[in-house]
N, CA, C and O atoms as a GROMACS GRO file, in nm:
protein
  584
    1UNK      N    1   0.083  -0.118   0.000
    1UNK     CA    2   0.000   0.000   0.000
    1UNK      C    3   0.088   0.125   0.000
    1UNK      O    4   0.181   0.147   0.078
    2UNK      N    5   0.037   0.216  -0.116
    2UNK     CA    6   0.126   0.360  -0.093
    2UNK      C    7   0.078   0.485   0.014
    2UNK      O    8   0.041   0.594  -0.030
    3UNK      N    9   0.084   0.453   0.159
    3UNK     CA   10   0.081   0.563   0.246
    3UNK      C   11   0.165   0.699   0.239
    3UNK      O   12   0.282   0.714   0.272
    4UNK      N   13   0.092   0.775   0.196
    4UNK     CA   14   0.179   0.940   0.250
    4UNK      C   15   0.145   1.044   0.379
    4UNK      O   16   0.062   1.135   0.384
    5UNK      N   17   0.230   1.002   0.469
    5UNK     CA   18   0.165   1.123   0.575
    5UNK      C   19   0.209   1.273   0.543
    5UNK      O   20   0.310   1.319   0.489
    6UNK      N   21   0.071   1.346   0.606
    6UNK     CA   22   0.134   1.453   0.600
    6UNK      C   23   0.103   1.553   0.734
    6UNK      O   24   0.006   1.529   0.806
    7UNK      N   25   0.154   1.618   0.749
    7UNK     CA   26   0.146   1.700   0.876
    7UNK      C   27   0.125   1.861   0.848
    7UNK      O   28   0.200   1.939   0.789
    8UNK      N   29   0.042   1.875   0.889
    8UNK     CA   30  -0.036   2.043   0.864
    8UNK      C   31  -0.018   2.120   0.972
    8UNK      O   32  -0.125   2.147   1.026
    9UNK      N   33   0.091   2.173   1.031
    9UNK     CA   34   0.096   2.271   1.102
    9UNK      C   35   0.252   2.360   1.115
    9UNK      O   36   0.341   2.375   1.032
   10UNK      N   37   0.238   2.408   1.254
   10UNK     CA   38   0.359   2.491   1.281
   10UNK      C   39   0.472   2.337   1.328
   10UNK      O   40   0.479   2.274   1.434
   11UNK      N   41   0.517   2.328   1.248
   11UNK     CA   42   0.615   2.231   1.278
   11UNK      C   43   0.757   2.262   1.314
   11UNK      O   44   0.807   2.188   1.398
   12UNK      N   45   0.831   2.359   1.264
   12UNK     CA   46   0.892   2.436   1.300
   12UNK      C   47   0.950   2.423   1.437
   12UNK      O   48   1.066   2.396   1.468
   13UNK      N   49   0.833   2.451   1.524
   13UNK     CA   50   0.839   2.481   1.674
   13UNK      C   51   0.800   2.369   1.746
   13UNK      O   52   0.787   2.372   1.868
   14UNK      N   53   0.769   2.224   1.647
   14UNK     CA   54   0.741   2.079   1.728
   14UNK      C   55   0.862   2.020   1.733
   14UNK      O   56   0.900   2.027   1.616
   15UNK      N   57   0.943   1.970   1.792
   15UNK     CA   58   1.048   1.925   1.794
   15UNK      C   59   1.030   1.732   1.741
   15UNK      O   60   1.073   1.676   1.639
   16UNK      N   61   0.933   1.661   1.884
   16UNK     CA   62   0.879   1.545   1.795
   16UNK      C   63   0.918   1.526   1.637
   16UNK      O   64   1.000   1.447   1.590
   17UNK      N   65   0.816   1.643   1.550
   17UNK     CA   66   0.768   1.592   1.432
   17UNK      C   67   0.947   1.588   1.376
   17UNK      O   68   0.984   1.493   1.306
   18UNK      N   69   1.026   1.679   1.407
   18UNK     CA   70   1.112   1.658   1.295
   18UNK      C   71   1.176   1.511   1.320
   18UNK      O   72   1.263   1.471   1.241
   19UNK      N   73   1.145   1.451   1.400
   19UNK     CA   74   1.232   1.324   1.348
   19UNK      C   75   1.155   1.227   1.251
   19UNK      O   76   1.204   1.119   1.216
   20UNK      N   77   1.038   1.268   1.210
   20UNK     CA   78   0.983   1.231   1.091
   20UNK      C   79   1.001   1.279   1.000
   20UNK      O   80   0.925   1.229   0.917
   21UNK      N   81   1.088   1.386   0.937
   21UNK     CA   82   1.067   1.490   0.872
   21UNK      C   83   1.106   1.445   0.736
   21UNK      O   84   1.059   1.498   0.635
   22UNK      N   85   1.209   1.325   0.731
   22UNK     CA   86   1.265   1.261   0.576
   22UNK      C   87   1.118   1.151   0.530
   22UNK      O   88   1.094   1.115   0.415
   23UNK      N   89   1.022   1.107   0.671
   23UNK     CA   90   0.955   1.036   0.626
   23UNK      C   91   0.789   1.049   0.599
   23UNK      O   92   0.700   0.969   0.572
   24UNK      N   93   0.797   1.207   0.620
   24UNK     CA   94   0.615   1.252   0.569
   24UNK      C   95   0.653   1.404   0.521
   24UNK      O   96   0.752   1.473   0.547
   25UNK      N   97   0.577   1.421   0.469
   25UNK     CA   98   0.545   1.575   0.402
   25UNK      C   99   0.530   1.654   0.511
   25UNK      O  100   0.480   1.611   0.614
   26UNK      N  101   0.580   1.795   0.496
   26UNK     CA  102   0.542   1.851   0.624
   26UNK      C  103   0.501   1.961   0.586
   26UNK      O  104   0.597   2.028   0.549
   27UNK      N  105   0.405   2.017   0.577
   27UNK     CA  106   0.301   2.138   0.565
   27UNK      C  107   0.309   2.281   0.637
   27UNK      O  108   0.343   2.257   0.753
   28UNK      N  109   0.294   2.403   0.621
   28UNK     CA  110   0.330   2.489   0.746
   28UNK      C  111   0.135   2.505   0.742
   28UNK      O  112   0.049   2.462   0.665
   29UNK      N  113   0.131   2.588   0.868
   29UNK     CA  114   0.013   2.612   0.890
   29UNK      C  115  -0.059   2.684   0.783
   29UNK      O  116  -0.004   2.758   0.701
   30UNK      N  117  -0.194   2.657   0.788
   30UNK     CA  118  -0.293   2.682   0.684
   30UNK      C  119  -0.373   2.775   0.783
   30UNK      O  120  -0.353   2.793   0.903
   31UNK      N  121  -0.505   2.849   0.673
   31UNK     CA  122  -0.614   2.917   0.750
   31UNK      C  123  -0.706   2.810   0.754
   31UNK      O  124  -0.705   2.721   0.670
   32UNK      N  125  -0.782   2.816   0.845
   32UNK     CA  126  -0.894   2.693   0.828
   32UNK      C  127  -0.994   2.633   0.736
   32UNK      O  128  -1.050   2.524   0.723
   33UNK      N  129  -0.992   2.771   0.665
   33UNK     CA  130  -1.071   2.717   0.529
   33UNK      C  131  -0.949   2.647   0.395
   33UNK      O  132  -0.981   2.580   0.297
   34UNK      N  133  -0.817   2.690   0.434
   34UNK     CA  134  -0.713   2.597   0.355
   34UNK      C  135  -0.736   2.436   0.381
   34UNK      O  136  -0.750   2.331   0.318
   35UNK      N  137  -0.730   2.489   0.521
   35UNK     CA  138  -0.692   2.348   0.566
   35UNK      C  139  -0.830   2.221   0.571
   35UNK      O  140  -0.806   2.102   0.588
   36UNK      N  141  -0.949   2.268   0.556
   36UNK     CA  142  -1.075   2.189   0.519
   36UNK      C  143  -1.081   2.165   0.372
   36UNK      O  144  -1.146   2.068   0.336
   37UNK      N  145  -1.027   2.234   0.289
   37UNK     CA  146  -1.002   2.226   0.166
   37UNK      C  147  -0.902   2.145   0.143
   37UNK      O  148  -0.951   2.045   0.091
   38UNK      N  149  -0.793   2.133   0.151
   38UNK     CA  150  -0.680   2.072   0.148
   38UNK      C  151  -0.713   1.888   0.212
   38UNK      O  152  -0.634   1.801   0.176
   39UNK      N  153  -0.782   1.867   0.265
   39UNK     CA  154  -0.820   1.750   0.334
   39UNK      C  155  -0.921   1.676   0.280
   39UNK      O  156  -0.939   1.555   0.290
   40UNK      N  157  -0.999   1.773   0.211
   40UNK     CA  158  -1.128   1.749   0.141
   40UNK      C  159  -1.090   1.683  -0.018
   40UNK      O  160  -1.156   1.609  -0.091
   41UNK      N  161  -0.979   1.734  -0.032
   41UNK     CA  162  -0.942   1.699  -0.174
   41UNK      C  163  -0.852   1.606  -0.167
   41UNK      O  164  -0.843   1.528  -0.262
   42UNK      N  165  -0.759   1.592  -0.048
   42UNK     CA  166  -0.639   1.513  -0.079
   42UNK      C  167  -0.620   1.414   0.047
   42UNK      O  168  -0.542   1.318   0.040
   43UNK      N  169  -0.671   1.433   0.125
   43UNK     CA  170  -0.668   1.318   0.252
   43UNK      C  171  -0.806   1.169   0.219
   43UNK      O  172  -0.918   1.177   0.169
   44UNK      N  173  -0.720   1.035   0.280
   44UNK     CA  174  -0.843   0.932   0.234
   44UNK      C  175  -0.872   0.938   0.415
   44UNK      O  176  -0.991   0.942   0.447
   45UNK      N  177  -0.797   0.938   0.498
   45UNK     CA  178  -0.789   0.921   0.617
   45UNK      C  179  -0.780   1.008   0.715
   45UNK      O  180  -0.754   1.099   0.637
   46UNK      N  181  -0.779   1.052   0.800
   46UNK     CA  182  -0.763   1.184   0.962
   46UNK      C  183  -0.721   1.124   1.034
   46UNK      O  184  -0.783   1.020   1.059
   47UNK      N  185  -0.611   1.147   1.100
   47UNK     CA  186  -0.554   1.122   1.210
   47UNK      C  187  -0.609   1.204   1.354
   47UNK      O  188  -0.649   1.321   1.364
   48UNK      N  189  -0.601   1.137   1.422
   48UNK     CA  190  -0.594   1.247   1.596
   48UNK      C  191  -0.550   1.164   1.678
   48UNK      O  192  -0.548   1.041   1.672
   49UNK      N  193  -0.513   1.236   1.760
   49UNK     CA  194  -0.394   1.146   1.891
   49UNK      C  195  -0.430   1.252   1.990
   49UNK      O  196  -0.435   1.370   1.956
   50UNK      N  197  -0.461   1.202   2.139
   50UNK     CA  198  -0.441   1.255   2.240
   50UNK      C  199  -0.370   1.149   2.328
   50UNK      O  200  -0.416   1.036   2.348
   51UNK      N  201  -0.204   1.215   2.398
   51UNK     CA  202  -0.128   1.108   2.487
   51UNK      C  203  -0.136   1.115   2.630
   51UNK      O  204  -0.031   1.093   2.690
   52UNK      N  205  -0.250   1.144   2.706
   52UNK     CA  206  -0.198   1.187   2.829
   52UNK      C  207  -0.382   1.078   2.834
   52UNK      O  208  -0.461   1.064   2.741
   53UNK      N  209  -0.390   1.032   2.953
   53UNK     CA  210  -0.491   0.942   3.012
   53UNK      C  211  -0.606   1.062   3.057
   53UNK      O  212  -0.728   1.060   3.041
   54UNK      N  213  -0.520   1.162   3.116
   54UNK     CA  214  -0.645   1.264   3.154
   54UNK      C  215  -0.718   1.322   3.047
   54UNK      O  216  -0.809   1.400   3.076
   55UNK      N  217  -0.690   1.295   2.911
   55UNK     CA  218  -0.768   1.358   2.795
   55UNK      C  219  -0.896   1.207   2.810
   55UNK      O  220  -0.998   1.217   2.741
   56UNK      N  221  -0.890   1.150   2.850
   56UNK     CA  222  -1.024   1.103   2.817
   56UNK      C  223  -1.160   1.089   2.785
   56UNK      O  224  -1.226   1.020   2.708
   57UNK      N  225  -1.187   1.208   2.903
   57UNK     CA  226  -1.362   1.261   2.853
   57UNK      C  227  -1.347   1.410   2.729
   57UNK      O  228  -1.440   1.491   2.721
   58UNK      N  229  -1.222   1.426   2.644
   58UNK     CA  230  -1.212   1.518   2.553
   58UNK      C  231  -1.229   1.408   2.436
   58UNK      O  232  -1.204   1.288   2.424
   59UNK      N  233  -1.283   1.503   2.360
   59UNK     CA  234  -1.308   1.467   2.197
   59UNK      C  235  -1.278   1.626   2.156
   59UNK      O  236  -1.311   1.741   2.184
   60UNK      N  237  -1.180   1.538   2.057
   60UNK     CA  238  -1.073   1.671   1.974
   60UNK      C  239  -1.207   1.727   1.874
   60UNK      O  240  -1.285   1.641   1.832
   61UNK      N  241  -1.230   1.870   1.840
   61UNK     CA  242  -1.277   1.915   1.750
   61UNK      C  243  -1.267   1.798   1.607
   61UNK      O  244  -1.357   1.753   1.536
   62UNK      N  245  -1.115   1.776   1.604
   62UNK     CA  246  -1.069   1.743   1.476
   62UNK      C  247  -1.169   1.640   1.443
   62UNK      O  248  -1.197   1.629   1.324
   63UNK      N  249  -1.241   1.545   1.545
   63UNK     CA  250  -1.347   1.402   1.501
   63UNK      C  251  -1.413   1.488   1.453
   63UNK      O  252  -1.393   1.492   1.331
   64UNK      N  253  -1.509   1.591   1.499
   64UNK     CA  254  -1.640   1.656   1.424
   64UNK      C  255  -1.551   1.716   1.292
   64UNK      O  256  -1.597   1.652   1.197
   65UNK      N  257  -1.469   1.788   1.251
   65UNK     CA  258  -1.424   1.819   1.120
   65UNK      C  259  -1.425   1.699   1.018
   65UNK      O  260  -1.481   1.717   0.910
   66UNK      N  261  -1.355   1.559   1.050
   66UNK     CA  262  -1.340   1.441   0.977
   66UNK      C  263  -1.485   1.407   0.965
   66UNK      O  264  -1.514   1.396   0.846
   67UNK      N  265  -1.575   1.389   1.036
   67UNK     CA  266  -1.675   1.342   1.038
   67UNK      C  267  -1.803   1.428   0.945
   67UNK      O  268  -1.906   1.375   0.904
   68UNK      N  269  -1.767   1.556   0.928
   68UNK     CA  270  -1.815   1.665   0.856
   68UNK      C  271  -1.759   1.636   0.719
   68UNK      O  272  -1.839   1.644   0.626
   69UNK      N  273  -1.663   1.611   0.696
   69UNK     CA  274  -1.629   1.641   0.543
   69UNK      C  275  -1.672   1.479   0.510
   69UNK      O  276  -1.722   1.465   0.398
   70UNK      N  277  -1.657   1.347   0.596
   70UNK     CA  278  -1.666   1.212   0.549
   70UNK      C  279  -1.527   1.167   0.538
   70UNK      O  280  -1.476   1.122   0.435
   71UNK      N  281  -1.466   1.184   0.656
   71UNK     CA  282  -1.342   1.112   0.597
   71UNK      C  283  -1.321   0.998   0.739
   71UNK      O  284  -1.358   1.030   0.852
   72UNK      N  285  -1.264   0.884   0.712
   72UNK     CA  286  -1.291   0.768   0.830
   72UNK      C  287  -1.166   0.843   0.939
   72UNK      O  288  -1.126   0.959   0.939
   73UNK      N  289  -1.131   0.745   1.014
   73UNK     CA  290  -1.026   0.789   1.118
   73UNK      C  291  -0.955   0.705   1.151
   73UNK      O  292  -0.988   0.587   1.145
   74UNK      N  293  -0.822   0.752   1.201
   74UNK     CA  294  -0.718   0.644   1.266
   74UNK      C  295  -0.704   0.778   1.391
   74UNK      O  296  -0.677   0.898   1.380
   75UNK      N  297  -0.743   0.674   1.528
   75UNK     CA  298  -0.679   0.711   1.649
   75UNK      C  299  -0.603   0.670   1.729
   75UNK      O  300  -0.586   0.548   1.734
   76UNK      N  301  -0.530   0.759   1.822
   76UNK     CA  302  -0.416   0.665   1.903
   76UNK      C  303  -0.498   0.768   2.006
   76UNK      O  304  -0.496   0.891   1.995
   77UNK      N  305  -0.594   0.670   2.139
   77UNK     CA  306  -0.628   0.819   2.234
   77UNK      C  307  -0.624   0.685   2.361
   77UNK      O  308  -0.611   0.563   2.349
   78UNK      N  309  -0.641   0.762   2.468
   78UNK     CA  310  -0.677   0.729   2.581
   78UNK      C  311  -0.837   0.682   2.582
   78UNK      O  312  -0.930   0.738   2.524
   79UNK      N  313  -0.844   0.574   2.657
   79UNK     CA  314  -0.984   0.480   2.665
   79UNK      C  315  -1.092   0.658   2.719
   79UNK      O  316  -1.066   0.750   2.796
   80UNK      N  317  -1.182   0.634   2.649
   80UNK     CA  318  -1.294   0.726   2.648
   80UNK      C  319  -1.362   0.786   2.565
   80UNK      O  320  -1.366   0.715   2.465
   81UNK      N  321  -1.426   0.891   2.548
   81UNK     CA  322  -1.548   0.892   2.473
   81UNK      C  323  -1.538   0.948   2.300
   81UNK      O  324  -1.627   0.949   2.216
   82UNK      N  325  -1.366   0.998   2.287
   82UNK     CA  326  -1.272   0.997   2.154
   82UNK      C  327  -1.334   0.865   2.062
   82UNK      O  328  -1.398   0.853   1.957
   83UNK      N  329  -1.288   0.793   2.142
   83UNK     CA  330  -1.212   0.619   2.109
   83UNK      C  331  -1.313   0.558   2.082
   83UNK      O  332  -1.311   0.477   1.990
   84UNK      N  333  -1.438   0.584   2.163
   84UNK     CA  334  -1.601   0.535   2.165
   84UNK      C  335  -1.657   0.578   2.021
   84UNK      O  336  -1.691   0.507   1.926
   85UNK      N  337  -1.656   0.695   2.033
   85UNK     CA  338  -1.715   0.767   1.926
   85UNK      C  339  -1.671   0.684   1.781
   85UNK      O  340  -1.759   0.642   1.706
   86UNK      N  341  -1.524   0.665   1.751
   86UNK     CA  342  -1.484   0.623   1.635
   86UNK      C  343  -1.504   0.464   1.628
   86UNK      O  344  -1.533   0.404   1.525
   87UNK      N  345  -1.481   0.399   1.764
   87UNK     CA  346  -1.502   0.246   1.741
   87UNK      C  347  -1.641   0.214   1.725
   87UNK      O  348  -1.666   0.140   1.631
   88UNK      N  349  -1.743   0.256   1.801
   88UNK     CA  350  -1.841   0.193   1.828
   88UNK      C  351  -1.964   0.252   1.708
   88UNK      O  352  -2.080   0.214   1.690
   89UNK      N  353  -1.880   0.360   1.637
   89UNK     CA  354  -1.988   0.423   1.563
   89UNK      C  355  -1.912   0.362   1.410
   89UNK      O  356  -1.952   0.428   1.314
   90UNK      N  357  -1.830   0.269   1.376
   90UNK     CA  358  -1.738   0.223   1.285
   90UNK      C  359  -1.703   0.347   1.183
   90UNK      O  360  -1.714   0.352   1.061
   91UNK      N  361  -1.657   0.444   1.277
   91UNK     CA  362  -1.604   0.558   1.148
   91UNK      C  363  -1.453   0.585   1.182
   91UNK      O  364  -1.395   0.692   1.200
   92UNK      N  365  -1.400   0.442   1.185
   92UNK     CA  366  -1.255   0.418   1.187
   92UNK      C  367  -1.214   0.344   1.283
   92UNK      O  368  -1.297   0.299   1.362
   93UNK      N  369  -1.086   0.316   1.297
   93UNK     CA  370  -1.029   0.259   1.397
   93UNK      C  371  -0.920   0.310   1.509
   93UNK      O  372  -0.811   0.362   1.483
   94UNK      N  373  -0.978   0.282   1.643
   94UNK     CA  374  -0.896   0.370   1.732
   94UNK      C  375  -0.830   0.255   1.837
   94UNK      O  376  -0.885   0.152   1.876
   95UNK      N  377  -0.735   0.290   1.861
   95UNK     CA  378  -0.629   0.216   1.999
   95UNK      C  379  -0.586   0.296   2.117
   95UNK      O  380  -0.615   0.415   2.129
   96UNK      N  381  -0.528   0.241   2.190
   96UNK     CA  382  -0.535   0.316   2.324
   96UNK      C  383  -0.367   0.422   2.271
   96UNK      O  384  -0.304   0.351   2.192
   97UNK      N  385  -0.326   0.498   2.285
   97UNK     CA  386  -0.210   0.602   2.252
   97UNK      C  387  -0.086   0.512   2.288
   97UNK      O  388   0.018   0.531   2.226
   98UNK      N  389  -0.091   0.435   2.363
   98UNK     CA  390   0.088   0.353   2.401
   98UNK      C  391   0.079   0.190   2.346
   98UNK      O  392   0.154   0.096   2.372
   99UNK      N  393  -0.061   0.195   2.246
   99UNK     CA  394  -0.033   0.054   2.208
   99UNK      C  395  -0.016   0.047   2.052
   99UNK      O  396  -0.097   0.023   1.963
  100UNK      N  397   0.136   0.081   2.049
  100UNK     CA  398   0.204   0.090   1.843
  100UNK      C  399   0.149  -0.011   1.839
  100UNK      O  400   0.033   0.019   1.868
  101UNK      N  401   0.154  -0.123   1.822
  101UNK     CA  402   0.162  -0.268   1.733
  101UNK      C  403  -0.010  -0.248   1.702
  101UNK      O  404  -0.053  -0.281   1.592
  102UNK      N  405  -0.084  -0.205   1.786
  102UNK     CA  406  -0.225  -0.208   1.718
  102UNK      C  407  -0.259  -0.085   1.639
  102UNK      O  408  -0.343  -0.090   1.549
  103UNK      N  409  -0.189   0.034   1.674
  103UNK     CA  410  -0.223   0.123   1.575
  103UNK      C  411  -0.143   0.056   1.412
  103UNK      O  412  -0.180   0.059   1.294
  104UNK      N  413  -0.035   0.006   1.473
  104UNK     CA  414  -0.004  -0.007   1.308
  104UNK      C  415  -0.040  -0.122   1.266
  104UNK      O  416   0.041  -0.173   1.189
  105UNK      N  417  -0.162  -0.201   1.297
  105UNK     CA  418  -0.246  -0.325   1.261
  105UNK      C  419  -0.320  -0.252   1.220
  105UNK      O  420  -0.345  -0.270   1.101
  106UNK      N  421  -0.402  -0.118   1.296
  106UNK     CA  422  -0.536  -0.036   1.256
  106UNK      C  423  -0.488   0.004   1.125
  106UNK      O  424  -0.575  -0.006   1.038
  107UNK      N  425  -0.360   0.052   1.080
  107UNK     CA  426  -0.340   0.148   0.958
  107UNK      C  427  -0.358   0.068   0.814
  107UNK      O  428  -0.403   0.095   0.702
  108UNK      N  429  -0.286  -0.066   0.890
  108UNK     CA  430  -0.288  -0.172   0.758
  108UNK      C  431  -0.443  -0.198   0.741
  108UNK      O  432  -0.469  -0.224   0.624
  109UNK      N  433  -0.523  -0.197   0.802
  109UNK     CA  434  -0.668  -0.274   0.832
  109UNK      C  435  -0.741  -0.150   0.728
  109UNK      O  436  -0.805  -0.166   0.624
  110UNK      N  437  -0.711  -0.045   0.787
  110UNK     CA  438  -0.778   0.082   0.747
  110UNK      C  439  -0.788   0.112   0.568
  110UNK      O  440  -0.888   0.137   0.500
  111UNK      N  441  -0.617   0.097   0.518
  111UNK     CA  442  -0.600   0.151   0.363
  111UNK      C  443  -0.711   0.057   0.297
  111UNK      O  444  -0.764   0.076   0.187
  112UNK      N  445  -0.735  -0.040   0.380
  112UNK     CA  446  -0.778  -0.143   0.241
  112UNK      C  447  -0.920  -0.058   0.188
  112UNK      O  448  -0.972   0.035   0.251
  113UNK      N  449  -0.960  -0.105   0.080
  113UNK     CA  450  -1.024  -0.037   0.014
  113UNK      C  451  -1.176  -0.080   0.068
  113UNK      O  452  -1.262   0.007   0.081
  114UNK      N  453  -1.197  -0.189   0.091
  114UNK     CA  454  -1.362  -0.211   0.136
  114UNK      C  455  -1.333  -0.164   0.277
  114UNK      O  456  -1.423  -0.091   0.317
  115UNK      N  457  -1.248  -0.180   0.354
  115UNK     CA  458  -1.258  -0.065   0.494
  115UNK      C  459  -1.296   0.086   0.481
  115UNK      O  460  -1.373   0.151   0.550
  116UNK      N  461  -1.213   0.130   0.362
  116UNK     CA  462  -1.236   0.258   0.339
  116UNK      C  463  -1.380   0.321   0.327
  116UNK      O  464  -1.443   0.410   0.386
  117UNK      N  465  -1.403   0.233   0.222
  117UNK     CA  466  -1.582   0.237   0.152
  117UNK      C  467  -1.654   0.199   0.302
  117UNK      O  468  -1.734   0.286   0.335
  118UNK      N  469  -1.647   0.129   0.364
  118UNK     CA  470  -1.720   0.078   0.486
  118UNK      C  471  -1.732   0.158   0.589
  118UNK      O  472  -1.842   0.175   0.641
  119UNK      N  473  -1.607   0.227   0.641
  119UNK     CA  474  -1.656   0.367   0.698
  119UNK      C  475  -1.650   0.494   0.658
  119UNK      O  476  -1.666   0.594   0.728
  120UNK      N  477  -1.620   0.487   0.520
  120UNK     CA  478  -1.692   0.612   0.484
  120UNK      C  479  -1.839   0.655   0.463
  120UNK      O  480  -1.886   0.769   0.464
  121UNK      N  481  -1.919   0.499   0.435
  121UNK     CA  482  -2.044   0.483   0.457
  121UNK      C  483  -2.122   0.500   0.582
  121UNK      O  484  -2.242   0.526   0.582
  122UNK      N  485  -2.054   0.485   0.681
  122UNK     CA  486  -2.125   0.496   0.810
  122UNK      C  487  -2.120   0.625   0.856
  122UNK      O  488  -2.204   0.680   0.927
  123UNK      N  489  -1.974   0.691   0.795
  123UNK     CA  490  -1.970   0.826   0.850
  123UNK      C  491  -2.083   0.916   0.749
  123UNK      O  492  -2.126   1.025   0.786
  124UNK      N  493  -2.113   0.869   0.652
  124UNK     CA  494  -2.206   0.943   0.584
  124UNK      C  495  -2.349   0.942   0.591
  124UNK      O  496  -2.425   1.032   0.554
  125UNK      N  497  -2.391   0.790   0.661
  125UNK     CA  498  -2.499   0.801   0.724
  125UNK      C  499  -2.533   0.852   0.810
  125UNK      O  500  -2.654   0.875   0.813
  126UNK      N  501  -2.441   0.901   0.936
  126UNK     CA  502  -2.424   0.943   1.043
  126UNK      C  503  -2.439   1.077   1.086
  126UNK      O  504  -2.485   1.126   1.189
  127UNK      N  505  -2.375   1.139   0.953
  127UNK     CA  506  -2.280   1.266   1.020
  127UNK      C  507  -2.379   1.400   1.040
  127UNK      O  508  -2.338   1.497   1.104
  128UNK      N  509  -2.511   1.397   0.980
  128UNK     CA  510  -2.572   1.470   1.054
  128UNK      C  511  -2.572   1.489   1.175
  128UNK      O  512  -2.544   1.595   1.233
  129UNK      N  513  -2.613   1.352   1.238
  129UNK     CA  514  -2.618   1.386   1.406
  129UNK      C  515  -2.527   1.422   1.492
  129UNK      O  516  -2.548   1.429   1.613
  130UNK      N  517  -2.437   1.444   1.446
  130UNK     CA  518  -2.308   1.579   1.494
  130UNK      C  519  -2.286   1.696   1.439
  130UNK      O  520  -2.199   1.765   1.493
  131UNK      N  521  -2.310   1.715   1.398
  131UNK     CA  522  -2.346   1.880   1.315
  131UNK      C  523  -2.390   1.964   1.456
  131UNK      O  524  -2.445   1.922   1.558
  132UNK      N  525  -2.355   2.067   1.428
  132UNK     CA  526  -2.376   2.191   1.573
  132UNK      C  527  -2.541   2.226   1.495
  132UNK      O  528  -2.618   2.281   1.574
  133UNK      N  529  -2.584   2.207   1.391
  133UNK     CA  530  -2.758   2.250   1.454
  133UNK      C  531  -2.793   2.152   1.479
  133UNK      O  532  -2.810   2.173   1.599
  134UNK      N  533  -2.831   2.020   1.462
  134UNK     CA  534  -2.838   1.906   1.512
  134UNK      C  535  -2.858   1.920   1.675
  134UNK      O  536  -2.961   1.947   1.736
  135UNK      N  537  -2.723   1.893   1.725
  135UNK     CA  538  -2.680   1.940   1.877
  135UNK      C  539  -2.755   2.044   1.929
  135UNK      O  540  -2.833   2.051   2.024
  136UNK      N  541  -2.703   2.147   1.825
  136UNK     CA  542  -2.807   2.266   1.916
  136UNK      C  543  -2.932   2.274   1.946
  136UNK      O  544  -2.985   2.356   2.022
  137UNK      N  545  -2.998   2.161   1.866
  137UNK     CA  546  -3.158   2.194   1.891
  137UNK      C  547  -3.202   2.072   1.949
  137UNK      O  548  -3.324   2.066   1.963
  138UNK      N  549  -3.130   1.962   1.991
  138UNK     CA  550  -3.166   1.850   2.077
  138UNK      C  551  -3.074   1.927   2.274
  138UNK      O  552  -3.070   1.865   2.381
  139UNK      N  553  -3.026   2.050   2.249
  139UNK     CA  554  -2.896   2.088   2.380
  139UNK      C  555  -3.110   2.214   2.407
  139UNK      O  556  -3.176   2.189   2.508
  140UNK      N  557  -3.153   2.296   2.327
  140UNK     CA  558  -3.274   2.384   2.355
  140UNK      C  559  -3.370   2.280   2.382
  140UNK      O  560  -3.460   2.304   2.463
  141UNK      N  561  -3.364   2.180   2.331
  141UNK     CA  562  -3.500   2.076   2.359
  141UNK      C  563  -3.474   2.076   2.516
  141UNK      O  564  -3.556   2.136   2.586
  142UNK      N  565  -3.384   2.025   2.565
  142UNK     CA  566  -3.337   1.961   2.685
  142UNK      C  567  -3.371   2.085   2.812
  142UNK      O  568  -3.409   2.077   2.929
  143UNK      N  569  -3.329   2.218   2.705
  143UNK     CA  570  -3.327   2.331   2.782
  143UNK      C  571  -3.477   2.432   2.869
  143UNK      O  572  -3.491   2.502   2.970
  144UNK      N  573  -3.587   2.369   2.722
  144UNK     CA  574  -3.670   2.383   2.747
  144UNK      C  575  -3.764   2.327   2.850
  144UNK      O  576  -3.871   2.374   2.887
  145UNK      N  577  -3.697   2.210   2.891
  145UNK     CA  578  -3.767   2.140   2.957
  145UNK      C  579  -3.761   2.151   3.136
  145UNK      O  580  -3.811   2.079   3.222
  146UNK      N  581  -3.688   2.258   3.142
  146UNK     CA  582  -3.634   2.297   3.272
  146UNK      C  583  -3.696   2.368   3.321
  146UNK      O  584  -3.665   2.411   3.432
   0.00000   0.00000   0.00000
């Protein structure tokens, strides 16, 4: 399989990324409408990683962006509602952040092509019900009722 990573930000000032730097593309920061564009056209996959155990009850913006445009996911997060969201709703595959050997089982699992089609289908059935009017008007339902 031909994987290309690429990395979209201030990299510069990440120290990490450069020891990847001969082995993915490295991007400088975009405006946000670059960077939804740029993903929309040229990404099959989204990455997100959170490494610390206390991120658990966080879900990165970045799931609702992937999940908005239709693109599946590979995660490396801490057990919680990140990890839930992508496993249990099959719009990709997620592992706990300190377990490599399964993220890089998830990546091989992921390129294949009926995986691809398979959650890109679910994320497209889905992805209304994360949308901020969606939310917002089931968050006033709730509100009203007070």
């Amino acid at each position: 399989e031909d994987i290309e990573v690429v990395y979209i930000g201030n990299h510069q000032n990440y120290a990490p990324i450069q020891l990847y730097k001969d082995d993915c593309t490295l991007l400088p920061a975009m405006s946000y409408e670059d960077y939804i564009n740029y993903i929309q056209e040229r990404a099959d996959i989204g990455f997100v990683a959170l490494t610390d155990e206390y991120y658990g009850a966080c879900v990165p913006s970045k799931i609702f962006e992937y999940l908005n445009i239709g693109l599946q996911i590979i995660g490396a997060l801490p057990n919680g509602d990140a990890m839930d969201i992508i496993n249990q709703n099959n719009y990709g595959l997620s592992c706990h952040f300190n377990d490599v050997e399964q993220l890089k089982k998830n990546i091989k699992q992921i390129v294949q092509e009926k995986n691809i089609a398979k959650f890109k289908q679910h994320i497209l059935n889905d992805r209304t019900n994360w949308g901020m009017h969606y939310n917002s008007q089931k968050l006033l339902q709730l509100l009203s009722t007070l």
